[in-house]
N, C-alpha and C positions, 0 to 999 in steps of 0.2 A: 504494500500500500504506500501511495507515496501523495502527498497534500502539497502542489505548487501554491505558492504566495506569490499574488500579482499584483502586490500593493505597488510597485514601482510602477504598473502598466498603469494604474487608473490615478495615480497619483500625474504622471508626465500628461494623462488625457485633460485631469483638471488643470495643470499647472501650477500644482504648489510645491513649495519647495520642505526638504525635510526640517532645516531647522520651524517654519512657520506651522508642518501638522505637527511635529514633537510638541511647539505649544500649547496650540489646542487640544491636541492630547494631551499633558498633565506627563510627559513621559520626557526621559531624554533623548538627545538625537541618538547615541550612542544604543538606548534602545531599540529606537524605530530602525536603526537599521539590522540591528539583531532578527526584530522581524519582518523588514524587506527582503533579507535573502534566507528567508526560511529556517534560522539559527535557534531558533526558539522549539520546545516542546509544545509546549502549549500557548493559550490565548487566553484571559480573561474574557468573561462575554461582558462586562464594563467595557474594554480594551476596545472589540469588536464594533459594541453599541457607539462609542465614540467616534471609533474609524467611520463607520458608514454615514451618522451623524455630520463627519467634516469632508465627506467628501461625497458626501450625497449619492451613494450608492447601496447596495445588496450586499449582503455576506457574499454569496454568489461570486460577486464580481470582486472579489479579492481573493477566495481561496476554490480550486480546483483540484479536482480529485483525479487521478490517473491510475488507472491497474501499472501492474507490476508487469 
């Protein structure tokens, strides 16, 4: 099982930049990029509910599921 994070795609589609969603997330950059390249176990659904929140999108549309 393998979970792609596409938060870099939909982030470059809205055009914000990391330091300004780490803001609005409550989070450091340092994090967000932890979970822009998939470094992370898991996700808060706070985390999530934020994400989609600041960039006006779906869970969907940031993580994708692929078989193995």
């Amino acid at each position: 099982m393998t979970i792609i994070v596409r938060l870099d795609v939909v982030m470059a589609t809205q055009k914000i930049r990391s330091k300004e969603l780490a803001a609005l997330l409550g989070i450091t950059e340092a994090n967000l990029s932890l979970l822009k390249n998939g470094k992370v176990k898991g996700v808060k659904m706070a985390t999530l509910d934020k994400l989609c929140a600041a960039l006006d999108c779906q869970p969907g549309d940031l993580l994708e599921y692929q078989k193995d």
